[in-house]
N, C-alpha and C positions, 0 to 999 in steps of 0.2 A: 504494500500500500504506500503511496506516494506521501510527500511530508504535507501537499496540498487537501488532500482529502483525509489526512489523519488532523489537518486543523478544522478543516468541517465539524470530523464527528466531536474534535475535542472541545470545540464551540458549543455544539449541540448538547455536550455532556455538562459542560458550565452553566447553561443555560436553565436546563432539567435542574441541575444541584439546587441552584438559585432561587428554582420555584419552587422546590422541596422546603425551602428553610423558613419560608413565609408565615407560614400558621402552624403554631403546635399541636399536639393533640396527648392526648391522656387516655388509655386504656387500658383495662385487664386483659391476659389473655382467655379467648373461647376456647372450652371442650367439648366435644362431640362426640359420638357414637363412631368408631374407627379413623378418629384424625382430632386434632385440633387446629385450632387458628391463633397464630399470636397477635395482640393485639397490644402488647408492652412497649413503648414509644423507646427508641433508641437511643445515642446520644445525642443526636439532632433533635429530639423531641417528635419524631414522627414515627409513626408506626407505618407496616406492612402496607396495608391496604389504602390507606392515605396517601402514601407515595406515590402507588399507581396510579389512583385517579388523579395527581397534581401532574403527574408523568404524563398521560393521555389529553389532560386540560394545555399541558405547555406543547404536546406536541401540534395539537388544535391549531396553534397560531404561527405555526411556523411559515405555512405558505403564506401568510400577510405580510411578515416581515421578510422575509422575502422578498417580495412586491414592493413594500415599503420603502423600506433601507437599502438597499443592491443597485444595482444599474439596469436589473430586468426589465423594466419599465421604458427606459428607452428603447432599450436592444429590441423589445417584441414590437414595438408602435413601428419601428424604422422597419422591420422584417416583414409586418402586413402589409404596411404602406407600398413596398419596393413588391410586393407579390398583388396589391391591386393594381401598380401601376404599370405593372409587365400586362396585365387583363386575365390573369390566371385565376381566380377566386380562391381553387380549392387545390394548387399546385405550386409550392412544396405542401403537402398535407399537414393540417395545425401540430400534428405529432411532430413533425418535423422539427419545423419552426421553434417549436415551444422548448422542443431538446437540444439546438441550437443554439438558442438563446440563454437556457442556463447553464448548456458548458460556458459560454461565454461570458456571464456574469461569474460563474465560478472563478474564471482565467482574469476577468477584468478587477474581481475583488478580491483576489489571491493577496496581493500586499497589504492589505486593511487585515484579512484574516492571520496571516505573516506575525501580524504587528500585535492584535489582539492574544494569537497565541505565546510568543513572548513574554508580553507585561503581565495576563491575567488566566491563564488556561494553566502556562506550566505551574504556576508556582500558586497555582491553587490546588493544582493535584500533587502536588510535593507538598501540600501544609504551610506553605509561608506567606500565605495570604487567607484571611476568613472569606464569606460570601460576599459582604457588602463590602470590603476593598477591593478584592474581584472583579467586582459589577463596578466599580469606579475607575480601574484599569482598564476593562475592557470597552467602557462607553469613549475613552480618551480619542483613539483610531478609529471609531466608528466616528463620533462628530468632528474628528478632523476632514474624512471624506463627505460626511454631509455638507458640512460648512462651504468645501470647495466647490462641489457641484451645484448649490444654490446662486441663485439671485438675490442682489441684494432687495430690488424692487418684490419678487415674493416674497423675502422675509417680511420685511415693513408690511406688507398687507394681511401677512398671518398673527404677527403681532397684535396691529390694531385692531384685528377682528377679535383677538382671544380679551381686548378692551385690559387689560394689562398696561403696567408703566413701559417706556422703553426703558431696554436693559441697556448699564452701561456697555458692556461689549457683547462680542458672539459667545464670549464663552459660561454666560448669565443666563442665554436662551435656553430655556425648557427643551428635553429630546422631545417632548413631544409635541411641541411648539416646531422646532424645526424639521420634523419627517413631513408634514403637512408643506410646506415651503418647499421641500427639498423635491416631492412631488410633482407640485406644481411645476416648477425647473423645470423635469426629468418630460412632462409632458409637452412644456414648448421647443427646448430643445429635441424633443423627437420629433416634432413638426414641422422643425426646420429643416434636419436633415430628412423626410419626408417629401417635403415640395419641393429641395432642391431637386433629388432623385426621379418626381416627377416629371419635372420638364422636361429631359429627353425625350420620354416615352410618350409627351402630347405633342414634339412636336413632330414624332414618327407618325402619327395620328392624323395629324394636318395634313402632313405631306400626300400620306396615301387617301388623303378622302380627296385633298385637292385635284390629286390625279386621276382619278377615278371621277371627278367630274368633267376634267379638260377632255376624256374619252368619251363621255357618254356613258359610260358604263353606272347606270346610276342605280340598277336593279342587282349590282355586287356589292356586299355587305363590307365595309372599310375594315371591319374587323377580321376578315380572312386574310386580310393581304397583310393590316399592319401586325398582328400577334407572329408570325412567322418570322418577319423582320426583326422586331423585337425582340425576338429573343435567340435572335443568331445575332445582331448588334451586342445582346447585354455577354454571351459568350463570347465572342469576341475581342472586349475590353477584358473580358476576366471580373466581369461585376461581382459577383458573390465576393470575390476576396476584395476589390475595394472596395465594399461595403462596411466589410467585416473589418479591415484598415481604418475606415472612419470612424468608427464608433468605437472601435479599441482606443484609438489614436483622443477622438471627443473625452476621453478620462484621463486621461494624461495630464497634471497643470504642471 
């Protein structure tokens, strides 16, 4: 297993601990008829059956943040966008797409996760850090990457909408004040690169309807002529990797 996907899981396991330690719980253990059940609260203060459902509650959220906080949200808006405006609907198929997109937020947030494993993963599983210094470590490299990729015009407007004082700096803003901002970004920014990627492909569009009238031929559908062109143009430039160039390259500061 690579050092990239042992910070996944070792993320995902800080994460879980974290929701673990939340609420305590106090019980005796149950006896049964051919078994028991312990219900004796550990030295975390949680017991057996408590964990899992905190375990099952945290893993709930995980595709949101996900969504949230990562760069997925561009990466998928620019990949629909570039497969409506080749005229393909349902070509690369959403599977695709969708597995695309999060190897490439995995790749594009490998240094965030890098970072987070360092300060707050190892040295909470070696014991030199509690949960809530942890969870202060690990938030450090994540709102350093939010911070960069926001606007500053969408901060100010998530602020004054949460009707809060302005903070004296960025580093005052609420996470949860700035994923909502960071969002926002991640959605015009994908729309830029979006429309720029459009306009090749309308004005491959123009071209073949324009010709298709200079013939007479007005009873051929522009769409036969131009979707063939289209997408021997976008092979031809080697689209998919400049694509995938730009938007890697778009998280770069």
């Amino acid at each position: 297993m690579t050092r990239r996907w042992q910070t996944v899981l070792r993320l995902l396991a800080i994460a879980i601990g974290l929701a673990l330690s939340i609420l305590p719980a106090h019980a005796a253990d149950v006896t049964f008829n051919g078994g028991s059940l312990s219900l004796t609260p550990g030295h975390d203060g949680l017991t057996g059956p408590v964990k899992i459902v905190l375990l099952l509650t945290a893993l709930s959220f995980a595709p949101a943040l996900l969504i949230a906080a990562t760069s997925f949200t561009r990466i998928i808006i620019v990949m629909s966008m570039l497969r409506q405006a080749i005229g393909m609907t349902n070509t690369p198929p959403n599977a695709v797409l969708i597995s695309l997109a999060l190897f490439l937020t995995l790749f594009t947030m490998s240094p965030v996760l890098s970072a987070v494993d360092d300060a707050a993963i190892e040295p909470y599983l070696a014991g030199k850090l509690d949960e809530k210094p942890a969870l202060a470590a690990a938030e450090v490299p994540i709102r350093k990457f939010l911070v960069a990729q926001t606007r500053e015009a969408d901060l100010k407007l998530v602020i004054e909408l949460s009707g809060k004082a302005q903070p004296a700096s960025v580093d005052e803003v609420p996470l949860f004040t700035l994923i909502p901002a960071f969002m926002l970004s991640e959605l015009r920014i994908g729309f830029e690169i979006g429309f720029v990627i459009f306009l090749p492909f309308v004005l491959i569009d123009l071209v073949v309807a324009s010709v298709l009238m200079s013939l007479g031929m007005i009873m051929v559908p522009p769409l036969a002529i131009s979707l063939p062109l289209k997408i021997l143009v976008f092979i031809l430039i080697d689209g998919w990797s400049l694509v995938t160039e730009v938007l890697v390259r778009s998280f770069q500061t």
